[in-house]
C-alpha positions in Angstrom: 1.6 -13.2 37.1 -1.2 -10.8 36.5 0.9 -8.0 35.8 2.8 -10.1 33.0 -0.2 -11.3 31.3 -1.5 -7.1 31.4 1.9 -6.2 29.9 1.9 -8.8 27.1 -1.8 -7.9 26.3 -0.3 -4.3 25.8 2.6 -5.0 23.8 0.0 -7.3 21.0 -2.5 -4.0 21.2 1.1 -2.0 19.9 2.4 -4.2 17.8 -1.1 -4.4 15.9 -1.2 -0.6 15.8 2.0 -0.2 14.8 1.5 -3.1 11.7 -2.1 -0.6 10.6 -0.1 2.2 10.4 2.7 0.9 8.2 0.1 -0.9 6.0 -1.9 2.6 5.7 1.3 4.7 5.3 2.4 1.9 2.5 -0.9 2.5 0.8 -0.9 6.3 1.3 2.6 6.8 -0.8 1.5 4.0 -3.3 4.6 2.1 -3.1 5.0 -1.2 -4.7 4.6 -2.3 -8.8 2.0 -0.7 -10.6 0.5 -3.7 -13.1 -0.3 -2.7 -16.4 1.3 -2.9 -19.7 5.3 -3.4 -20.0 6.9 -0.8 -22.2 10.8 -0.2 -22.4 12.8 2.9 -23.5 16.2 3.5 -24.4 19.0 5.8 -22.6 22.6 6.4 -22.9 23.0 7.5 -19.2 19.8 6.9 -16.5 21.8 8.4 -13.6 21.2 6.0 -11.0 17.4 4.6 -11.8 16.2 2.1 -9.8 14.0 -1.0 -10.0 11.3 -0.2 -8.2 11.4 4.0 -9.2 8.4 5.3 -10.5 7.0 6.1 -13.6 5.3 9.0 -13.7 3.2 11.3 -15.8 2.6 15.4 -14.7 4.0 14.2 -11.3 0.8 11.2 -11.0 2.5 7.6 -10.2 1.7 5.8 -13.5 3.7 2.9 -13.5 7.4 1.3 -11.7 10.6 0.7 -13.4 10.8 -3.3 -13.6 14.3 -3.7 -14.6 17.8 -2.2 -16.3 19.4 -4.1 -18.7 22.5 -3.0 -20.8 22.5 -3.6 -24.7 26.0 -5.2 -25.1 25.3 -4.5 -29.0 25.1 -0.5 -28.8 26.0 -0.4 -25.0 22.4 1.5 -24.4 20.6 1.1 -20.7 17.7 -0.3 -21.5 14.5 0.6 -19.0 11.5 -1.6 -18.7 8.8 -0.8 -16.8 5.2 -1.1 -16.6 2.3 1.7 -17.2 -1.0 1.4 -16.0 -3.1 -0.4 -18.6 -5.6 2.4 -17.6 -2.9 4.8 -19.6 -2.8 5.2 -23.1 0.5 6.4 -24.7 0.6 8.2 -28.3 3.7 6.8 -30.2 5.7 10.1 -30.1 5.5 10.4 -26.1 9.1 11.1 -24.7 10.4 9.5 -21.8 13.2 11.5 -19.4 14.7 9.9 -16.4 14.8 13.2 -13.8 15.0 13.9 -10.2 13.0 15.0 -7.5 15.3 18.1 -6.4 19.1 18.1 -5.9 19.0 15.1 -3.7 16.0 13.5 -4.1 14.8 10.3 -5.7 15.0 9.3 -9.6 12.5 8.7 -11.8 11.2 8.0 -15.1 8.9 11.3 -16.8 7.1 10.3 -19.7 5.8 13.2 -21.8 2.7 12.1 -24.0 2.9 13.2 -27.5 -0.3 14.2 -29.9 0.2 10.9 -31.9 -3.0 9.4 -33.1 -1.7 5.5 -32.6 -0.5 4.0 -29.4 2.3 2.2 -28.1 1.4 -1.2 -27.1 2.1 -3.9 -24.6 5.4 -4.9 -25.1 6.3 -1.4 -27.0 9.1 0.8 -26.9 9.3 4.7 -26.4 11.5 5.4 -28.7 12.3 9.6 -27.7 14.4 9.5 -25.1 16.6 12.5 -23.0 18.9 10.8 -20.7 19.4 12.3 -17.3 21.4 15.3 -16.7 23.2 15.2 -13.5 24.5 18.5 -11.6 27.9 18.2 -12.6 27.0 18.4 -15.9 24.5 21.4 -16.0 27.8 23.1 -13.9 30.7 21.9 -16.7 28.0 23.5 -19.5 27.7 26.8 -17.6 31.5 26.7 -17.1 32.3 26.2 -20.6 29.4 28.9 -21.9 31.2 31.5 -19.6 34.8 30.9 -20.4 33.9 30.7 -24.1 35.2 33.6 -26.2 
């Protein structure tokens, strides 16, 4: 009976340190919705963007894609996410949707401009480059070198 009541007083000391170090490795990699001002941008391909991907400016976490929608008018993806309210974006800033690497993770780049004004809660980003995937960087390079 001892013996039990040592080994279950062990496995609640593990269980506790396990449940820090996911909390701390959670909070380390900033993961989770960044609150702040909800902006949304318009793409004709996002190349497999996720709710929940970041937002970020020169690599920094900024924001969090909140949802895709599709425009059934001009059959756009629509993007909303939210930007930190801490973040001020001129009106000419340019949002890309990229990758981290061959294989890695998409995301949503925004590139602020020199405009004096700034885009508001509930504003739209309206310079857009929609994601360029592998095979189409290869088809371009195929057609540049078999063009005469």
């Amino acid at each position: 009976m001892k013996r039990s009541m040592v080994e279950t007083l062990l496995g609640a000391v593990v269980v506790i340190v396990a449940a820090g170090f996911l909390i701390f490795a959670l909070q380390a990699t900033e993961v989770g919705a960044v609150d702040g001002l909800s902006m949304k941008a318009r793409f004709l391909k996002v190349g497999g963007l996720e709710v929940g991907s970041d937002v970020r400016i020169s690599g920094v976490k900024v924001g969090t894609v909140t949802d895709r929608i599709l425009d059934t008018n001009s059959f756009e993806a629509v993007v909303l996410f939210t930007v930190s309210a801490a973040v001020q974006l001129p009106t000419d800033t340019q949002a890309v949707v990229t990758s981290e690497g061959l294989l890695g993770n998409k995301y949503l780049r925004l590139i602020p401009g020199n405009a004096k004004e700034f885009v508001g809660d509930g504003g739209e980003i309206s310079q857009t480059r929609d994601f360029r995937s592998l095979e189409d960087t290869v088809s371009e390079i195929i057609f540049l070198a078999t063009e005469e």
